[in-house]
N, C-alpha and C positions, 0 to 999 in steps of 0.2 A: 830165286824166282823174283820178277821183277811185276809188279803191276802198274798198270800204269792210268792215269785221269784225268780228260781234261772236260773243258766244259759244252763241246760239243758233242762229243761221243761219248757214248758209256765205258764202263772202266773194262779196260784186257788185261788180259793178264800174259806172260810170257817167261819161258823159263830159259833165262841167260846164263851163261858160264864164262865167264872171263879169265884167261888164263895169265899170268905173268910175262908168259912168253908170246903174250900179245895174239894168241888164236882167240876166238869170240864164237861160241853156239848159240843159236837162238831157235828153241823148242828141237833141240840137237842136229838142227842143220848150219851147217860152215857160215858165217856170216863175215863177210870180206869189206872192211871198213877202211875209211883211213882218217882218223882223228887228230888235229895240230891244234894247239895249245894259243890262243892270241895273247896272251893275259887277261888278268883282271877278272876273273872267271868267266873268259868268254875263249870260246873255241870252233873251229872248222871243220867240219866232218865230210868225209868224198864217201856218197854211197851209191851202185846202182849208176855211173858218168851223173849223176846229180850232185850240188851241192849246198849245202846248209849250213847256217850258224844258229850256235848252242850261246844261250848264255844261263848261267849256273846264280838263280836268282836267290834262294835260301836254303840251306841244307840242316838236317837237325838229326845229328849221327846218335842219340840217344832211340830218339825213334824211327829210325834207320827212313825216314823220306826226307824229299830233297824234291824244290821248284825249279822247271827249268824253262827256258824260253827258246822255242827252237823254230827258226824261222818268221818270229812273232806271236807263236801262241805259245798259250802257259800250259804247261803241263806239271800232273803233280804226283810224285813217283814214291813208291813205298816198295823197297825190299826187304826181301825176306832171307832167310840163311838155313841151312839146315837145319837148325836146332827152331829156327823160328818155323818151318813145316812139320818138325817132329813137334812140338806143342798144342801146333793145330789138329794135327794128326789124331791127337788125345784129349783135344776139347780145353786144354787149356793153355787160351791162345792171348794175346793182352788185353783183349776186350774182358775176358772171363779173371784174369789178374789183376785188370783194375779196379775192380768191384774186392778191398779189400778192405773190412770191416776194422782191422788194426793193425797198430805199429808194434814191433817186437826189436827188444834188442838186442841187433847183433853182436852183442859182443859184451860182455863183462865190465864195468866201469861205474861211473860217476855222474849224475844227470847235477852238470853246472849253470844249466839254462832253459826255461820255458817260455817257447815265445809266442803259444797261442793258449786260447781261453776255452773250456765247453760252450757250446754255443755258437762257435766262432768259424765263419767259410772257407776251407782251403781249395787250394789247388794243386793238380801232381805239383812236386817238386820244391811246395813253399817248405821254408824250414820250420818246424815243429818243435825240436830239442835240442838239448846241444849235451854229447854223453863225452865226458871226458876216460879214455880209455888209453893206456901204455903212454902217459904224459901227453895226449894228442887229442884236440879236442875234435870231435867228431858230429860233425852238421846230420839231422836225420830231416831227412824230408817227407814231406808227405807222398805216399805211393799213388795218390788217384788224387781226385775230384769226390770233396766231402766235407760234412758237417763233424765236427768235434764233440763228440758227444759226452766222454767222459776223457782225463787226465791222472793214468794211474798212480802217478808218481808225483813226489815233490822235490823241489827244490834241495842238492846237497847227499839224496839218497845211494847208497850203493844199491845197483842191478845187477842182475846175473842176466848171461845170455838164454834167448826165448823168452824173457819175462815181460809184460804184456803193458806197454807203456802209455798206447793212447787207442783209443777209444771213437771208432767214427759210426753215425751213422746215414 
């Protein structure tokens, strides 16, 4: 599924299927494109004897959206995948994921580094710890947007995985 945003319209939403073998449904009717590549992420599209240019302004394949410019205006696009409708489906979707009061660690190992304080503002993705596990050191980041509220662990400790290593609130 593909929604889509820009800043005159409100947000649609539209469920795309893109096939390898280059067929395209949209909300499962036949959708006959012809897309050519310019470089630079900038692209041609034949829709409908109309035609348009795309250019592909920033993409963030973590959280599956992507800005695009098409014809001059911005658009700004968020898909989803089947697992990311079946999450929604069950109410837990990444708005409800990111509300995630701690870090746990994945995995058995070594905490050789801490790089933030109780107290201390993170953001998704800042790094937190550093767990050295199978000779490999291993970056844990922060899952949301959050204060640090406690630091279970110190410096040099062995962890087992699931054992409960930081603390937000």
């Amino acid at each position: 599924m593909l929604q889509v945003r820009t800043s005159t319209t409100p947000a649609h939403t539209w469920e795309v299927d893109y096939r390898p073998n280059g067929t395209t449904t949209v909300d499962g009717q036949p959708f006959a494109w012809d897309l050519t590549p310019l470089g630079d992420g900038r692209y041609h599209i034949l829709y409908n004897s109309q035609s348009y240019t795309a250019e592909l302004v920033a993409i963030d394949y973590t959280a599956k959206t992507l800005a695009l410019k098409l014809n001059g205006q911005r658009l700004e696009l968020q898909a989803k995948d089947r697992f990311d409708l079946l999450l929604d489906k069950l109410g837990m979707s990444n708005a409800a994921a990111s509300k995630v009061n701690e870090l746990k660690a994945p995995m058995p190992g070594l905490i050789v580094d801490i790089r933030v304080a109780p107290g201390q503002a993170v953001q998704k993705g800042d790094p937190l710890l550093v767990l050295e596990a199978m000779k490999m050191e291993n970056i844990l980041k922060a899952p949301g947007d959050g204060t640090v509220a406690a630091i279970k662990v110190s410096l040099r400790d062995n962890v087992t995985k699931g054992q409960v290593l930081v603390q937000f609130s």
